[in-house]
SEKOL-340491 format. One record per residue (C-alpha): residue number from 1; y negated, x negated, z. Coordinates in steps of 0.25 Angstrom, whole numbers, plus 2048, in hexadecimal, padded with zeros to 3 digits. Example, Ala and Ser with C-alpha at 12.3 -4.5 7.8 and 13.67 -1.06 7.14 Angstrom:
+-----+-------+------+-----+
! pos ! north ! east !  up !
+-----+-------+------+-----+
!   1 !   812 !  7CF ! 81F !
!   2 !   804 !  7C9 ! 81D !
+-----+-------+------+-----+
END
This chain:
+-----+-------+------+-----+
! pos ! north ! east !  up !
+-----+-------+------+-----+
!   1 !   8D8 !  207 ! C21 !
!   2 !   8D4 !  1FF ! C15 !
!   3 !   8CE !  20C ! C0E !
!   4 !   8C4 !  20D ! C1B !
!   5 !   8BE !  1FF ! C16 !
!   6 !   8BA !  205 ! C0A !
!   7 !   8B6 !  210 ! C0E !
!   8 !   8AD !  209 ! C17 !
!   9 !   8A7 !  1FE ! C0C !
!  10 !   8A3 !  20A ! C05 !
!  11 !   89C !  213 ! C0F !
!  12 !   8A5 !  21E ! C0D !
!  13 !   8A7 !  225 ! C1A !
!  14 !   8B5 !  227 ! C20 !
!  15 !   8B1 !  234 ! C29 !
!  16 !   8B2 !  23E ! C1D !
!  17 !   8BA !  241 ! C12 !
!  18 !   8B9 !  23A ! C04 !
!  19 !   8BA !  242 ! BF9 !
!  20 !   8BC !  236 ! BEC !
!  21 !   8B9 !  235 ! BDE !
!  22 !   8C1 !  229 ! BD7 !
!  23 !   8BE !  22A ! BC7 !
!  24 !   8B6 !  223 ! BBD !
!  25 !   8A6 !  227 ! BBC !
!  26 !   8A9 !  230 ! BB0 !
!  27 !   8A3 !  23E ! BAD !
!  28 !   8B1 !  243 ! BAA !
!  29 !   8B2 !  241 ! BB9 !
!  30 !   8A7 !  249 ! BBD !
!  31 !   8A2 !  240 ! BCA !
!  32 !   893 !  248 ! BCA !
!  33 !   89C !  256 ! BCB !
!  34 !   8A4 !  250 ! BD6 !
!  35 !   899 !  24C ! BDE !
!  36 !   893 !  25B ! BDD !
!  37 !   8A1 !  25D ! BE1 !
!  38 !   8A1 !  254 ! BED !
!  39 !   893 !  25C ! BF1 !
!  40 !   89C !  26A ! BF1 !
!  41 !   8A5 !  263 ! BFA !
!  42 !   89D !  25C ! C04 !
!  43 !   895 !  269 ! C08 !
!  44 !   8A1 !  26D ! C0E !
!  45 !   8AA !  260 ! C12 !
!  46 !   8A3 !  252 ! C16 !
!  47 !   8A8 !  24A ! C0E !
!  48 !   8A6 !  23C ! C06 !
!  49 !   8A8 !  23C ! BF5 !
!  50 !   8AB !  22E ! BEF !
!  51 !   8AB !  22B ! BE1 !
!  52 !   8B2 !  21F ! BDC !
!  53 !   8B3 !  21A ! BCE !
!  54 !   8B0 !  212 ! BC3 !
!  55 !   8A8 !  210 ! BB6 !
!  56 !   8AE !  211 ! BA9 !
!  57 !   8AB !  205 ! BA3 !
!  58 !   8AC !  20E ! B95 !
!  59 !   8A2 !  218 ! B9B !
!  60 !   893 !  216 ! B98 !
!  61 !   890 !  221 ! BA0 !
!  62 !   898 !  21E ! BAD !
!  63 !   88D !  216 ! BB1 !
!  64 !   883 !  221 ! BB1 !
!  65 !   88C !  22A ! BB8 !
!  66 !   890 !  222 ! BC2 !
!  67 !   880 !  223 ! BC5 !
!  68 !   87F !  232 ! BC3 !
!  69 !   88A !  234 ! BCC !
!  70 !   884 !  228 ! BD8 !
!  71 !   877 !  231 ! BD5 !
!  72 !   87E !  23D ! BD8 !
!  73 !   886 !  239 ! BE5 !
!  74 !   87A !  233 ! BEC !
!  75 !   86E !  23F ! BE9 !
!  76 !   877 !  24A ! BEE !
!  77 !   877 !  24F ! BFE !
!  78 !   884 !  24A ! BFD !
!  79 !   880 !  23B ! BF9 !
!  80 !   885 !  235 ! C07 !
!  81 !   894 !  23A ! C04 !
!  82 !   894 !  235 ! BF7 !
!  83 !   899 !  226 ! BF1 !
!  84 !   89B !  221 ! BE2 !
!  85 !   8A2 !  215 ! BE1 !
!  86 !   8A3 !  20F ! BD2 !
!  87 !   8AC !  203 ! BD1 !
!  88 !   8AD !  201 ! BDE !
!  89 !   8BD !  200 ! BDD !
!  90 !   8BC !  1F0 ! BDA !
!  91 !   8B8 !  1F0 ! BE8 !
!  92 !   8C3 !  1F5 ! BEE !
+-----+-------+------+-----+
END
């Protein structure tokens, strides 16, 4: 299956549910809420969170976001399940 090449380029695994995020790095979406979210849920289900978007180029702080929310998704006991992608959708 084409999805499984993906899937595979990006290290994320195929022997667990994935729960996605698709939306613009944007406080408005709330992505450092959803990975507190994400750690409600793992406790009970192993699972994978992926978070895919883009900077708005209009956006001076999606940049520092972006950061926060890397930051966040990697210092938790979680940070294994965890993957941000930004922009990535070029290589698709």
């Amino acid at each position: 299956m084409v999805i499984n090449t993906y899937l595979n380029k990006y290290g994320i695994p195929t022997n667990k549910p994935i729960i996605a995020q698709v939306s613009r790095f944007d406080k408005w979406k709330d992505p450092l809420g959803i990975i507190e979210v994400f750690k409600k849920i793992r406790k009970q289900h192993n699972c994978f969170w992926v978070l895919l978007g883009s900077l708005a180029s209009n956006d001076p702080e999606g940049q520092q976001l972006y950061e926060k929310v890397l930051h966040a998704a990697k210092t938790n006991e979680y940070s294994d399940d965890i993957d941000g992608f930004a922009n990535k959708a070029l290589l698709l």
